[in-house]
VOBASE-998390 format. One record per residue (C-alpha): residue in three letters; x, y, z. Coordinates in pm, whole numbers, padded with zeros to 5 digits, always signed. Layout:
<r><residu>ALA</residu><px>X</px><py>Y</py><pz>Z</pz></r>
...
//
This chain:
<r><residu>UNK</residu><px>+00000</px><py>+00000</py><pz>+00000</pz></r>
<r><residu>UNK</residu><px>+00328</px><py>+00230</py><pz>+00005</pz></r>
<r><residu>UNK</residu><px>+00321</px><py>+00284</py><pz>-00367</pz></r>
<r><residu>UNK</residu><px>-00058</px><py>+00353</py><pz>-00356</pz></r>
<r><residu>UNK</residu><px>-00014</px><py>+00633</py><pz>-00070</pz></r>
<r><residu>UNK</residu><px>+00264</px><py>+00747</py><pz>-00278</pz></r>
<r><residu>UNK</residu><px>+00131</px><py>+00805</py><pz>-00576</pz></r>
<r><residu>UNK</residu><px>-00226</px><py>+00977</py><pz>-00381</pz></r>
<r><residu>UNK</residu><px>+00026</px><py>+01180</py><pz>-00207</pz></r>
<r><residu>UNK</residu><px>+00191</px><py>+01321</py><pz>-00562</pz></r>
<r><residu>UNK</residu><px>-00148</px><py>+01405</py><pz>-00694</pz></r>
<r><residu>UNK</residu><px>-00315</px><py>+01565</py><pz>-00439</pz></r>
<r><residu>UNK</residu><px>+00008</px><py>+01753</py><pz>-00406</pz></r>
<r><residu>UNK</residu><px>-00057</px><py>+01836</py><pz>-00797</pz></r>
<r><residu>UNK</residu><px>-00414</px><py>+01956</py><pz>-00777</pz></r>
<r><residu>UNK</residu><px>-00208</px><py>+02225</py><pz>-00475</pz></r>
<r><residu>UNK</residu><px>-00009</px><py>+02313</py><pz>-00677</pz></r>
<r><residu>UNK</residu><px>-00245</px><py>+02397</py><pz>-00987</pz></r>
<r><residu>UNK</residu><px>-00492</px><py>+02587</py><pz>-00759</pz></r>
<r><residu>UNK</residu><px>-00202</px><py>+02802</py><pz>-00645</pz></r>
<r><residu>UNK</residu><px>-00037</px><py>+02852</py><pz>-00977</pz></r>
<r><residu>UNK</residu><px>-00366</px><py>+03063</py><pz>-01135</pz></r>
<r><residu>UNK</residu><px>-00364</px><py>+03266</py><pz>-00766</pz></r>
<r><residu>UNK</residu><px>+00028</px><py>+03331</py><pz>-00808</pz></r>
<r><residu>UNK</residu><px>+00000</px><py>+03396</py><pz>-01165</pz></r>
<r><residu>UNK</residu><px>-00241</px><py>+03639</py><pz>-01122</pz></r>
<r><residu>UNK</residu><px>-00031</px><py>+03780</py><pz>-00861</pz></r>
<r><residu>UNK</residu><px>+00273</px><py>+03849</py><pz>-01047</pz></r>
<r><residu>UNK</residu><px>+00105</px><py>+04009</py><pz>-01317</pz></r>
<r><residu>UNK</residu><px>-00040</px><py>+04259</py><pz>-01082</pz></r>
<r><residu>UNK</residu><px>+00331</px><py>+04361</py><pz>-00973</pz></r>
<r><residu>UNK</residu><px>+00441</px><py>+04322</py><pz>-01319</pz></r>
<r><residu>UNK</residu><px>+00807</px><py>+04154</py><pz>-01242</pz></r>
<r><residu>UNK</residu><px>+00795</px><py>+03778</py><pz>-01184</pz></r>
<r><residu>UNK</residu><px>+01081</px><py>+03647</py><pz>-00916</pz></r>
<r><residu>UNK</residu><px>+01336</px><py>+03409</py><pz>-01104</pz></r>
<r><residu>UNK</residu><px>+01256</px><py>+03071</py><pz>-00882</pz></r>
<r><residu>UNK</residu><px>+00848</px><py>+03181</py><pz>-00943</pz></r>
<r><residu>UNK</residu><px>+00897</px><py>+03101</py><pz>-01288</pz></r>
<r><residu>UNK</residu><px>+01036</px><py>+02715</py><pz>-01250</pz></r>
<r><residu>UNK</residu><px>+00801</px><py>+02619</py><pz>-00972</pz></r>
<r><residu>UNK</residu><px>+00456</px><py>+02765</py><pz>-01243</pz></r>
<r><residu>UNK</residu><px>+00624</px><py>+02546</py><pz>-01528</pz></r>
<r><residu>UNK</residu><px>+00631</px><py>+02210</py><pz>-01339</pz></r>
<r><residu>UNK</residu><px>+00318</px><py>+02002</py><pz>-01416</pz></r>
<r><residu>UNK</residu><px>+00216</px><py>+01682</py><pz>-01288</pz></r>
<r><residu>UNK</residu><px>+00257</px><py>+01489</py><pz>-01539</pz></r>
<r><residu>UNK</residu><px>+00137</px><py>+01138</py><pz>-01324</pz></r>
<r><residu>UNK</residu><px>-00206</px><py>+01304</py><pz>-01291</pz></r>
<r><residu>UNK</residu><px>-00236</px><py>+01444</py><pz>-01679</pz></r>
<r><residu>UNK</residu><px>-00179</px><py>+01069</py><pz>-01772</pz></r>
<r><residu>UNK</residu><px>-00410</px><py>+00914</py><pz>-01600</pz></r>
<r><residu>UNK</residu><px>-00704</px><py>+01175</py><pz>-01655</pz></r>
<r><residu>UNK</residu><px>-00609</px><py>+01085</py><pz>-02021</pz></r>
<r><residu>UNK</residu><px>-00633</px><py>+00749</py><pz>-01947</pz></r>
<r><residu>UNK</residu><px>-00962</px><py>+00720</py><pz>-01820</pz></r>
<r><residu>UNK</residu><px>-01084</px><py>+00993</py><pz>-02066</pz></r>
<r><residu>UNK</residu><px>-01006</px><py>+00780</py><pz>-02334</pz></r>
<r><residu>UNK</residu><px>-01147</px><py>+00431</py><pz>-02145</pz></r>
<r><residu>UNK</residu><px>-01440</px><py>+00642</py><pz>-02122</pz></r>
<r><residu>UNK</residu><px>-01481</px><py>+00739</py><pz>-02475</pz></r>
<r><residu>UNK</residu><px>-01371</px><py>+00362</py><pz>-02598</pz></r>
<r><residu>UNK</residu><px>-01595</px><py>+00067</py><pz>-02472</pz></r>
<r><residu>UNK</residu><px>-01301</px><py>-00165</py><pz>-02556</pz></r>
<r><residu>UNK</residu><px>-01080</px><py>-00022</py><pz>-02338</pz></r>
<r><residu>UNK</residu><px>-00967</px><py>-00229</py><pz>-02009</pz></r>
<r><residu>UNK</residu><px>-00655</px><py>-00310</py><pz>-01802</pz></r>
<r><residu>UNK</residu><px>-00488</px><py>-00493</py><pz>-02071</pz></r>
<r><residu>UNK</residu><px>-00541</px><py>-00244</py><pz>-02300</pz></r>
<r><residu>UNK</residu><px>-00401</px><py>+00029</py><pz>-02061</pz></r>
<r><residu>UNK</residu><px>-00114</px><py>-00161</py><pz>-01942</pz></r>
<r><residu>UNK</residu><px>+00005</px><py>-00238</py><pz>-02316</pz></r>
<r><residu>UNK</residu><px>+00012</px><py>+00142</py><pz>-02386</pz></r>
<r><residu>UNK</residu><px>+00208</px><py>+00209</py><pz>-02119</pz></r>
<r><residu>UNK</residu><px>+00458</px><py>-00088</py><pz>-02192</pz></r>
<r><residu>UNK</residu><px>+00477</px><py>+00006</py><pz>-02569</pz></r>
<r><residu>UNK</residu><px>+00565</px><py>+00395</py><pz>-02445</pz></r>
<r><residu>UNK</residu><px>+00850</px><py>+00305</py><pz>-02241</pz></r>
<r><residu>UNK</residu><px>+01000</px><py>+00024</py><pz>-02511</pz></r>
<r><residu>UNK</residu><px>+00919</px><py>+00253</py><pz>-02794</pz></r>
<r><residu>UNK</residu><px>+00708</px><py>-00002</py><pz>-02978</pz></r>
<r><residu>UNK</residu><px>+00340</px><py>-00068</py><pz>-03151</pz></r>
<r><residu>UNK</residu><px>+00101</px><py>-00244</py><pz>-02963</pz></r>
<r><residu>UNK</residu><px>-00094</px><py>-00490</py><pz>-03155</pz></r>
<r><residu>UNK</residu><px>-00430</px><py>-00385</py><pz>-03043</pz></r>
<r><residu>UNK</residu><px>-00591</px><py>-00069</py><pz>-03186</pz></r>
<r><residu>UNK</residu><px>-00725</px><py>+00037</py><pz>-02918</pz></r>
<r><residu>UNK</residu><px>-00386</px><py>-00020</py><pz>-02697</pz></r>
<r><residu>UNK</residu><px>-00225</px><py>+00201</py><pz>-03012</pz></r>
<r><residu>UNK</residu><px>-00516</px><py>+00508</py><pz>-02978</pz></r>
<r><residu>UNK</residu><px>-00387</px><py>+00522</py><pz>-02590</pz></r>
<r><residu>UNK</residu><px>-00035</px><py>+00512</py><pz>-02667</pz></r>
<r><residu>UNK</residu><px>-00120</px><py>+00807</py><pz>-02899</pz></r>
<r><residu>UNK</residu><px>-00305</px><py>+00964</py><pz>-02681</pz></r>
<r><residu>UNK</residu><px>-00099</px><py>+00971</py><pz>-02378</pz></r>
<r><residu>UNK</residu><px>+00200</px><py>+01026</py><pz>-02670</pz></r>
<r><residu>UNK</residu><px>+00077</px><py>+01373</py><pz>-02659</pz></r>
<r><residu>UNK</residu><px>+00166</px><py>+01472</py><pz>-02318</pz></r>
<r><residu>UNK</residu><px>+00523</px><py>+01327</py><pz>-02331</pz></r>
<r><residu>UNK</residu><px>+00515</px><py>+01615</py><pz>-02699</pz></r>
<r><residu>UNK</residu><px>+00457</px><py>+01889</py><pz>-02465</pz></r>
<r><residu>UNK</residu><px>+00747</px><py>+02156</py><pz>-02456</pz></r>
<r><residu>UNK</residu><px>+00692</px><py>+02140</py><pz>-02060</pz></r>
<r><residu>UNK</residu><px>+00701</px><py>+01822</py><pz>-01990</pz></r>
<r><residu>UNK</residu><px>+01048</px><py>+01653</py><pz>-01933</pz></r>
<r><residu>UNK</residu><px>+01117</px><py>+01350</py><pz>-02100</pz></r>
<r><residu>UNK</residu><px>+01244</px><py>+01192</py><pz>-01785</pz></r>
<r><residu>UNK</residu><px>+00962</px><py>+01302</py><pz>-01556</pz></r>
<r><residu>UNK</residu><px>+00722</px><py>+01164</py><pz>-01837</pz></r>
<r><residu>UNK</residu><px>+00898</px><py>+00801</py><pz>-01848</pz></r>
<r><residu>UNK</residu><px>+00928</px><py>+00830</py><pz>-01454</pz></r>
<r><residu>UNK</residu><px>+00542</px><py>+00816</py><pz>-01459</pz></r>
<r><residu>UNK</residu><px>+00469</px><py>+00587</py><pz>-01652</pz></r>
<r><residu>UNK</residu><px>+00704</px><py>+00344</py><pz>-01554</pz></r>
<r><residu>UNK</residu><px>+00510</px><py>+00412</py><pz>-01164</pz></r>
<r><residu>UNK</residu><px>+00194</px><py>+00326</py><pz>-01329</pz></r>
<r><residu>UNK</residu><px>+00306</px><py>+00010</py><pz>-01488</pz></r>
<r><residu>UNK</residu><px>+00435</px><py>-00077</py><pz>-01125</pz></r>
<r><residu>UNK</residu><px>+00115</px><py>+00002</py><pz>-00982</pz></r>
<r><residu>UNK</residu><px>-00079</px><py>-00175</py><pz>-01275</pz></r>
<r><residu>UNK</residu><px>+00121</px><py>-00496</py><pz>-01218</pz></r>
<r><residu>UNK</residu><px>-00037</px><py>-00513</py><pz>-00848</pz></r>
<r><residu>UNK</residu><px>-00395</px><py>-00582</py><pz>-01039</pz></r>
<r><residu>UNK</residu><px>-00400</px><py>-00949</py><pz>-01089</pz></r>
<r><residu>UNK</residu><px>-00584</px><py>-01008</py><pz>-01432</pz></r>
<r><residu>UNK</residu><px>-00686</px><py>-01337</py><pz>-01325</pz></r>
<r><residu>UNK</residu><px>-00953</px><py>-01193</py><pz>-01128</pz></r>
<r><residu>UNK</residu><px>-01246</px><py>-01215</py><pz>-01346</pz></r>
<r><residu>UNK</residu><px>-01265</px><py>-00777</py><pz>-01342</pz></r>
<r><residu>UNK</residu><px>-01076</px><py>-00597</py><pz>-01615</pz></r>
<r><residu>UNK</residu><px>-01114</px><py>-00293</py><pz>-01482</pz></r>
<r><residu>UNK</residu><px>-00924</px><py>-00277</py><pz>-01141</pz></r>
<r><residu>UNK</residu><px>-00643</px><py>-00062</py><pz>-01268</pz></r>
<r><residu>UNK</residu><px>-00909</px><py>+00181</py><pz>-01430</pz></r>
<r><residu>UNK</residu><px>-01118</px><py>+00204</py><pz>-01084</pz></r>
<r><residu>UNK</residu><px>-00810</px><py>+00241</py><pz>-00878</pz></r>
<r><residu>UNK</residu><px>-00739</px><py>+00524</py><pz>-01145</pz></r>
<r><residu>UNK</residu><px>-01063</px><py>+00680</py><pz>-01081</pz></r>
<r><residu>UNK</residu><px>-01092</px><py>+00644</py><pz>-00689</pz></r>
<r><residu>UNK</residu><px>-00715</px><py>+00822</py><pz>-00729</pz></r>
<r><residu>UNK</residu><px>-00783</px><py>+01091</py><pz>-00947</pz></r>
<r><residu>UNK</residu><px>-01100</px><py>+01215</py><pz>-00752</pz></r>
//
């Protein structure tokens, strides 16, 4: 459960930090200068929680979307290949786009997903529900 309270701990810390970053924005254009550290703490994003909102946007827009689906994305980002399954390859895509971002760093992008494919791996598959991963996604992201 370490991992789990980990990775609740990084995104509630991410929704803080979004909430203040339109306050403090707002703030430095009222004074008109911007402080030098000001500007590196308003370009880091969390990039954990923009994956997995675009996660289960897209299992939410795609019926065939489930764990096995999700977890191939993820393994075919960090290897650099083509899943097999078209809906696998739309995720990949999808989530693609974040890692394309001009502020999001390569590194912190592969450090996420590689967390989520550590947390996926915890879901059995053998359970009979497809969707663990997704729910635990959910419950997280709320």
């Amino acid at each position: 459960m370490g991992k789990r309270d980990d990775l609740l701990r990084q995104l509630k810390k991410a929704d803080r930090r979004r909430g203040r970053r339109t306050s403090s924005t707002a703030a430095s254009n009222d004074s008109g200068r911007q402080s030098p550290g000001a500007s590196d703490a308003a370009d880091q994003v969390d990039v954990t929680a923009l994956i997995v909102s675009d996660v289960l946007a897209f299992a939410h827009s795609e019926k065939g979307c489930r764990d096995p689906q999700v977890v191939s994305a993820l393994r075919s980002l960090l290897r650099g290949s083509d899943p097999t399954v078209p809906v696998a390859r739309g995720l990949r895509d999808q989530i693609q786009l974040i890692a394309d971002r001009p502020d999001v760093n390569l590194r912190d992008f592969r450090s996420s997903v590689k967390g989520l494919l550590e947390q996926a791996a915890q879901f059995d598959r053998e359970a009979g529900n497809d969707d663990r991963f997704l729910n635990y996604l959910a419950v997280l992201i709320e």
